[in-house]
C-alpha positions in Angstrom: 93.4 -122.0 42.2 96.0 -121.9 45.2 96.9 -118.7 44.6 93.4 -117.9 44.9 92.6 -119.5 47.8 95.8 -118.1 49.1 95.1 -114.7 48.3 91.5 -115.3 49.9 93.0 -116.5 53.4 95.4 -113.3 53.2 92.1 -111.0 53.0 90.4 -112.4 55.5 93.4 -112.7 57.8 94.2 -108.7 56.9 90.5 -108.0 57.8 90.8 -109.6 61.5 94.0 -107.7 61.9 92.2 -104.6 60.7 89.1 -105.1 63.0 91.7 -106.2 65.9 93.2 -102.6 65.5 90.5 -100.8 65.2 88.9 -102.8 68.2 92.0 -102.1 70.5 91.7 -98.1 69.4 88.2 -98.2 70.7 85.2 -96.8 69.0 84.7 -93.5 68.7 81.6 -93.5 71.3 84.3 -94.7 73.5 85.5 -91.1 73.6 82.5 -89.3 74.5 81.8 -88.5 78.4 78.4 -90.6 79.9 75.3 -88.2 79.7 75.7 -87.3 83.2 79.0 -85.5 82.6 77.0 -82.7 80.6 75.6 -79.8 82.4 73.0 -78.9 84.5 70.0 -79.2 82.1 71.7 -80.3 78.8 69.9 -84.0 77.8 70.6 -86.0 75.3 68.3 -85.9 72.2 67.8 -88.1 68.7 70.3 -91.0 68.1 74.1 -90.4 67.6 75.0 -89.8 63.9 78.0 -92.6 63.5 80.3 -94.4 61.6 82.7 -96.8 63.0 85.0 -94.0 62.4 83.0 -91.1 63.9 80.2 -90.2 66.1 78.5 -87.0 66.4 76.1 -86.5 69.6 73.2 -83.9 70.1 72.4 -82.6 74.1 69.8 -79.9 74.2 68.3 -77.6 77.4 64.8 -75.8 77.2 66.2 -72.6 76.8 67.3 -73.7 73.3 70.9 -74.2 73.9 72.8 -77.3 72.1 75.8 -79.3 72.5 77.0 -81.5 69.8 80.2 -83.8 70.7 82.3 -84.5 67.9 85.0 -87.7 67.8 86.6 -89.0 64.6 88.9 -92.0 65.1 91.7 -91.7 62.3 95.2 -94.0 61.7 97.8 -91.1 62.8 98.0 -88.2 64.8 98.9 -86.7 61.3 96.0 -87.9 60.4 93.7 -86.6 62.9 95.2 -83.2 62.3 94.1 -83.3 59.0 90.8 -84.2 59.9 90.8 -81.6 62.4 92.2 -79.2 60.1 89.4 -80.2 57.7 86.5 -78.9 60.4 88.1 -75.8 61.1 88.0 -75.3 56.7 84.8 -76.2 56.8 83.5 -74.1 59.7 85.5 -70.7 58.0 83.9 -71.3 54.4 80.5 -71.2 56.4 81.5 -67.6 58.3 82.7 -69.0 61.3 85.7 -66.9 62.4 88.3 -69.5 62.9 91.8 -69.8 64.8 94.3 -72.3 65.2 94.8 -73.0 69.0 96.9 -75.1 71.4 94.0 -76.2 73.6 95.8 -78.3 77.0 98.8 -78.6 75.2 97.7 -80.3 71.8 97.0 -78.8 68.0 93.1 -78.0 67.5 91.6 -74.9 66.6 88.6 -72.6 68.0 85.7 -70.9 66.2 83.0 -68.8 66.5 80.1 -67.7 64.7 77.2 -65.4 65.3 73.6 -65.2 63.4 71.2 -63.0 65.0 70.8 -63.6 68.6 72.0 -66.8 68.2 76.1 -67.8 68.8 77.8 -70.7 68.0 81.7 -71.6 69.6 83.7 -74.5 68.5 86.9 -75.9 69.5 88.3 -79.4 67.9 91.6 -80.6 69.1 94.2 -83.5 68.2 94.0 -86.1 71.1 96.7 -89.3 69.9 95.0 -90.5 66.5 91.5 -88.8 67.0 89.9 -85.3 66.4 88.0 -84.5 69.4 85.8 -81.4 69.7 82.5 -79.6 70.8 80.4 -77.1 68.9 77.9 -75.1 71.7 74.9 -73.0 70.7 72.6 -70.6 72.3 71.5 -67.1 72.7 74.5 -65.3 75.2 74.6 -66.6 78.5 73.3 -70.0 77.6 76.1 -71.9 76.7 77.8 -73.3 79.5 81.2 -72.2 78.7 83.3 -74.1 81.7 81.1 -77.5 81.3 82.3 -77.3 77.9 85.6 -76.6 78.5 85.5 -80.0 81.3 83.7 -82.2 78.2 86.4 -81.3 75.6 89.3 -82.4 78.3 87.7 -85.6 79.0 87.1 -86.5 75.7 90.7 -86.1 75.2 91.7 -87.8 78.1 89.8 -90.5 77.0 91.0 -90.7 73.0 94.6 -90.3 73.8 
């Protein structure tokens, strides 16, 4: 019975460690820039798909362009490699020609991808224990390649 109560006390102390950690890394929300960061006409639309481990967020213009922000919060920076790594697998076994990269001076990777009219770039990178990237779609011309460029450093910035 002590041991049990023990054991229980142990659990609960290991969880509010846990959730002390994980509090001090931030969430991954935490990492994204505020909506008026984006660029001239991009606006946020739907709710952010999230985990406490990962967020994914949706901006949109009328012209049919898109933004999605990508942030996943891991342990490591060996981690977050992997998890990066795991994207840029993912993106290649859907046609996305895919590239390892050193974007500002850390491990990521950049993608691209074209359907039609439509073109879709990518670029994930390791920021301290998080996998930070962008993925922008749009017809040619409408993706805002310097605004995305600004996002995916401050998004960095703000993970590491």
């Amino acid at each position: 019975m002590r041991r049990a109560v023990l054991a229980a006390l142990l659990m609960l102390g290991l969880s509010s460690v846990t959730a002390l950690v994980a509090e001090a890394r931030g969430a991954p929300t935490d990492y994204l820039p505020d909506d008026a960061a984006m660029p001239a006409g991009f606006v946020r639309e739907g709710e952010d798909i999230a985990t406490p481990d990962s967020v994914d967020r949706f901006y949109f213009t009328d012209r049919g362009a898109m933004l999605r922000l990508v942030a996943v919060r891991r342990e490591t920076e060996g981690e977050a490699l992997e998890t990066c790594h795991t994207r840029s697998t993912t993106l290649a076994s859907g046609g996305w020609a895919v590239r390892p990269a050193v974007l500002e001076g850390r491990q990521g990777f950049v993608g691209s991808h074209a359907q039609g009219l439509q073109v879709e770039e990518a670029a994930f990178m390791v920021a301290g224990s998080a996998c930070v990237g962008l993925i922008a779609a749009g017809v040619p011309g409408t993706i805002p390649t310097e605004g995305a460029v600004a996002i995916l450093r401050e998004m960095a910035a703000r993970a590491s």
